[in-house]
C-alpha positions in Angstrom: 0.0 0.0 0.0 2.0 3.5 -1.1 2.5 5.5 1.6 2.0 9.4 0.4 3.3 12.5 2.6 -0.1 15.3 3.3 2.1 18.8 3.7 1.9 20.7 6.4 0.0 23.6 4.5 -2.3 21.0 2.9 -3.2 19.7 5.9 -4.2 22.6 7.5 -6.5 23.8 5.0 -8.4 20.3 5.2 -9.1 21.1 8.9 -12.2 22.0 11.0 -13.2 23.7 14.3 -15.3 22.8 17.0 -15.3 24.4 20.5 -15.0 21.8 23.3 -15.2 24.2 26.8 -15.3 27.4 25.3 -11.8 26.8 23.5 -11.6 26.8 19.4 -10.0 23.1 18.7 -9.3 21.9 15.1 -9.8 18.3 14.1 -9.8 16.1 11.1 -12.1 13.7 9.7 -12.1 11.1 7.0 -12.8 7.8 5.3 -16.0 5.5 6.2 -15.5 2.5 8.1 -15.4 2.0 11.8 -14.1 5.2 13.3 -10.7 5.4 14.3 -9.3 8.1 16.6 -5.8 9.4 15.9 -4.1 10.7 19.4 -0.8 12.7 18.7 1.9 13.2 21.3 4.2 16.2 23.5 5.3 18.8 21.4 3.5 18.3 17.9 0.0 17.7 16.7 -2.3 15.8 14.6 0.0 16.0 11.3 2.3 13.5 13.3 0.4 10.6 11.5 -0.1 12.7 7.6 1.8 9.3 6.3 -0.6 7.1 7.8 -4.2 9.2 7.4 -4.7 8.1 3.6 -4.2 4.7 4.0 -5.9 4.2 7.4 -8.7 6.6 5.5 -9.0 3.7 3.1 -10.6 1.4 5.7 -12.0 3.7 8.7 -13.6 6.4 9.4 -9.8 7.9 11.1 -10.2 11.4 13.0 -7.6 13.2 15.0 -7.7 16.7 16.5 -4.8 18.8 18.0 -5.5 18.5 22.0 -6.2 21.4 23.9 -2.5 23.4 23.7 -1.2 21.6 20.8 -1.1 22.2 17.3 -3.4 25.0 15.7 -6.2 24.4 18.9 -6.5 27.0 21.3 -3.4 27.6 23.6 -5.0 29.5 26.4 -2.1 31.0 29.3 -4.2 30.9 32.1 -5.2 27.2 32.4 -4.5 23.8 34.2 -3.7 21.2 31.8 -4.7 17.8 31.9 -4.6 14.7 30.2 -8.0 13.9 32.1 -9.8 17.1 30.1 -7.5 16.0 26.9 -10.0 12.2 27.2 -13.0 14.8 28.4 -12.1 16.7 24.6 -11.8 13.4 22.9 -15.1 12.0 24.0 -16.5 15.5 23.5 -15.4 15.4 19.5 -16.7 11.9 19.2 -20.0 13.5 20.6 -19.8 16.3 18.3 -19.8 14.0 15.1 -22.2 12.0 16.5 -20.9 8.7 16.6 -21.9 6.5 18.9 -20.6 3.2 18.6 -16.9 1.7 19.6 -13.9 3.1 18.7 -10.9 2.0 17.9 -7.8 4.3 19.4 -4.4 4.1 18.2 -2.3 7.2 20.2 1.2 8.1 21.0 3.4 9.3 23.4 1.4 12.0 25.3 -1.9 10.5 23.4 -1.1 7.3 24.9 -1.8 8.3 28.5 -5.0 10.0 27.1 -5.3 6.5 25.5 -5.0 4.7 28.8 -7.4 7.0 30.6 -9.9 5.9 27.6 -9.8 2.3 28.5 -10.1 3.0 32.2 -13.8 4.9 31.3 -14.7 1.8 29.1 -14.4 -0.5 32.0 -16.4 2.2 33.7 -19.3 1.5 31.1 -18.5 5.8 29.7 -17.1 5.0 26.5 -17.3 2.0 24.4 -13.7 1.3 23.2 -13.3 -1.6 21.2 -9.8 -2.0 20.3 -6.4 0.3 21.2 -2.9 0.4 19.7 -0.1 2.6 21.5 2.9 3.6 19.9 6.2 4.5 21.9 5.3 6.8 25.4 5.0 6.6 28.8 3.0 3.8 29.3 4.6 3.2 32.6 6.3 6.0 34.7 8.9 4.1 36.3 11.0 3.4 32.7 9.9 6.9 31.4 13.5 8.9 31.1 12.4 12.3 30.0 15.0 14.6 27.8 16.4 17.6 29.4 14.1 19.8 27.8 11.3 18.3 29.4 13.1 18.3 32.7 13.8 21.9 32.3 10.1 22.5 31.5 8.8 20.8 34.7 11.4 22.5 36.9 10.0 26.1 38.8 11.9 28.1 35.8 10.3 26.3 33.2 8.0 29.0 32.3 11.1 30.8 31.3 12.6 28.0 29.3 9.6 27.8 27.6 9.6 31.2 26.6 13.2 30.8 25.6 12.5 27.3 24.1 13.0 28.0 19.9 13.5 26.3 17.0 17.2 25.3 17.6 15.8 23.7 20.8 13.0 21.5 19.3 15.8 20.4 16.2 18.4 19.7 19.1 15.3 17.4 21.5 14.5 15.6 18.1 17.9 14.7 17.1 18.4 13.0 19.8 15.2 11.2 20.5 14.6 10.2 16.5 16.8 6.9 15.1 20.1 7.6 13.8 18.7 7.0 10.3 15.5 8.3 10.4 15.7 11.5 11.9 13.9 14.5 10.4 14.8 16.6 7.8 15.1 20.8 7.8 11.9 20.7 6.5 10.0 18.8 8.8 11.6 20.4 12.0 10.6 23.7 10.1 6.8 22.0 10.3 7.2 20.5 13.7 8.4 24.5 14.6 5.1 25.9 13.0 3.2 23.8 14.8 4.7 24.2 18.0 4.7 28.1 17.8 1.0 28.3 16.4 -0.6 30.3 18.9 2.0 31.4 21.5 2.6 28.0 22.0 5.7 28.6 23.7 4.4 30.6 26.3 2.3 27.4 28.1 5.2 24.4 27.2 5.9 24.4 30.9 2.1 24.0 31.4 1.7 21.1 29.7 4.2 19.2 31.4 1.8 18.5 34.2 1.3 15.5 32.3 4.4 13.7 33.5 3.4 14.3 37.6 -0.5 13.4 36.7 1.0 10.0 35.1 2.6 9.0 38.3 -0.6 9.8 40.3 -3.0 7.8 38.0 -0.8 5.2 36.9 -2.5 2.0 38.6 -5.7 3.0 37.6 -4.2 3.0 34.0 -1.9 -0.1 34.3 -4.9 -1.9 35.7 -7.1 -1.1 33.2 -4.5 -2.7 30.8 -4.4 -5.6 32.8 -8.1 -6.5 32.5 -6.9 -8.2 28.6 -10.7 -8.0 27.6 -10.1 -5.0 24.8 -7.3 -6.2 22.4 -4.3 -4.1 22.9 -0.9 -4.3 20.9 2.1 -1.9 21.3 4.3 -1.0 17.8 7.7 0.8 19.6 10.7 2.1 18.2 13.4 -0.1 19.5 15.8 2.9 19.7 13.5 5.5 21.2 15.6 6.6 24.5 12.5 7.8 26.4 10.5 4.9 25.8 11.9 2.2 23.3 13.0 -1.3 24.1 13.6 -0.8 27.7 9.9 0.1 27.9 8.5 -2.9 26.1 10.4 -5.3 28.7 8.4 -3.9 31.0 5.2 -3.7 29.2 5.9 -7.7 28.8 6.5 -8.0 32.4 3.4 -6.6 33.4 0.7 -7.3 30.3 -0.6 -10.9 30.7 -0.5 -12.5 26.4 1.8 -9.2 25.5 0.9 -8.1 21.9 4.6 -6.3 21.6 5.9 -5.1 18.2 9.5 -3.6 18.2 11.1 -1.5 15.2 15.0 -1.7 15.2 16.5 1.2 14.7 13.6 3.3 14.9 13.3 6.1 17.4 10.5 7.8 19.5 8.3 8.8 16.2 7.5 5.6 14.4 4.6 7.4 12.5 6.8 9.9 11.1 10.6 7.3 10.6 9.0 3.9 9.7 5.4 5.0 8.5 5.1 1.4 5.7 6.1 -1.0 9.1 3.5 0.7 11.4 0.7 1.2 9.1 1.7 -3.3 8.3 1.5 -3.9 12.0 -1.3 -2.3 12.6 -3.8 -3.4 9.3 -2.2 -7.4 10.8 -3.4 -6.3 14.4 -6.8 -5.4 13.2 -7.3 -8.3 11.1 -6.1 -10.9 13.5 -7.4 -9.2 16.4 -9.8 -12.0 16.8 -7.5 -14.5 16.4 -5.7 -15.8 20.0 -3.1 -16.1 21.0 -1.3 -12.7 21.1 2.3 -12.9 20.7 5.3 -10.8 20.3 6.7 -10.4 16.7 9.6 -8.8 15.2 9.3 -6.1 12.6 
């Protein structure tokens, strides 16, 4: 199946608002088919999975929006972030296009904590989710190692890094967290940078880092929810992702009973964006064996 790059600028243009909470949010719809919900990670947006939308398009009904503070959504100063209102703006988008039967969530990074507060509310009967694929993030805070930008962001000055935080500072983060082969290119960390800065987003960075405390404080009702093995869950990582690559998935093994583990050599913390053919493969072979047991591991 050809994979075929969306620009940045296209992309945009193809984009609608809603207001979830009095904020303006953009989100993305397309395809028939079973809907599919797109979570993108910390610092980017929805155009993290451009590679994958056509093809996924082909099959289901995929939609994505850029969370509250990300992307070309509202970025408001004066507000307490959290990835329990980012699932609130999920479910209120879902609501907003009126679809009320399961979905199918496939996140990463950031998205995937949103992802994991998801499943917690199906097993509360207050969303119906019927399948969920994460890519690499902090599934588990204990083998979560966090680059020094984002440990300059949580510290007390980190509403001055932020401010500070340009360009240069995004390229330097991404070099280091992409594979050695398939790290961006000027042009993409240009887009990545546009996206970023959209709004003053600079100005709340160190606000949306509250993400990383609120992990630690919800994380058994999370892993738990995981551990209940009644939705079908599998887990497509870069291997060389030094936040949350391999070391991650041992962990994810250790603690996910029938582990449904996929791990990329040589790919880093975006898989979407470095390996888009192998994800997009693993995840079409997750959907159509996902009735098929047993779950295993499998290499790439």
């Amino acid at each position: 199946m050809p994979i075929s790059e969306i620009p940045l600028c296209i992309w945009r243009k193809r984009g609608q608002n809603f207001v979830f909470r009095g904020q303006r949010i953009r989100y993305w719809v397309a395809g028939q088919g079973e809907p599919l919900v797109l979570i993108h990670g910390f610092p980017t947006a929805s155009w993290d999975w451009h590679y994958l939308w056509q093809p996924l398009a082909r099959s289901y009904q995929v939609i994505a929006c850029d969370m509250l503070g990300f992307g070309d959504s509202a970025k408001p100063q004066e507000h307490d972030y959290s990835l329990l209102e980012q699932a609130d703006l999920q479910q209120a988008l879902l609501e907003h296009l009126g679809i009320a039967e399961p979905v199918h969530l496939f996140a990463h990074d950031y998205g995937d904590s949103v992802a994991q507060e998801l499943l917690a509310r199906h097993y509360e009967e207050r969303i119906d989710v019927a399948t969920c694929v994460f890519l690499n993030g902090g599934l588990f805070p204990e083998t979560h190692r966090p680059v020094l930008t984002q440990k300059l962001l949580l510290s007390p000055l980190g509403w001055m890094f932020g401010r500070a935080f340009s360009r240069q500072g995004l390229a330097k983060s991404f070099q280091q967290i992409f594979g050695p082969q398939t790290r961006p290119s000027e042009t993409v960390l240009d887009d990545f940078w546009s996206l970023v800065q959209s709004n003053n987003g600079p100005r709340i960075l160190h606000k949306l880092m509250a993400y990383i405390p609120e992990r630690r404080a919800l994380r058994e009702r999370w892993v738990s929810a995981m551990q209940r093995d009644e939705v079908p869950l599998r887990l497509i990582d870069g291997a060389q992702d030094p936040i949350s690559g391999a070391h991650m998935v041992e962990r994810y093994r250790q603690l996910i009973a029938q582990p449904d583990t996929v791990l990329l050599p040589g790919i880093g913390h975006y898989p979407q964006i470095e390996a888009p053919l192998l994800v997009l493969k693993h995840y079409l072979a997750f959907r159509d064996n996902v009735q098929s047991p047993p779950r295993r591991a499998v290499g790439s």
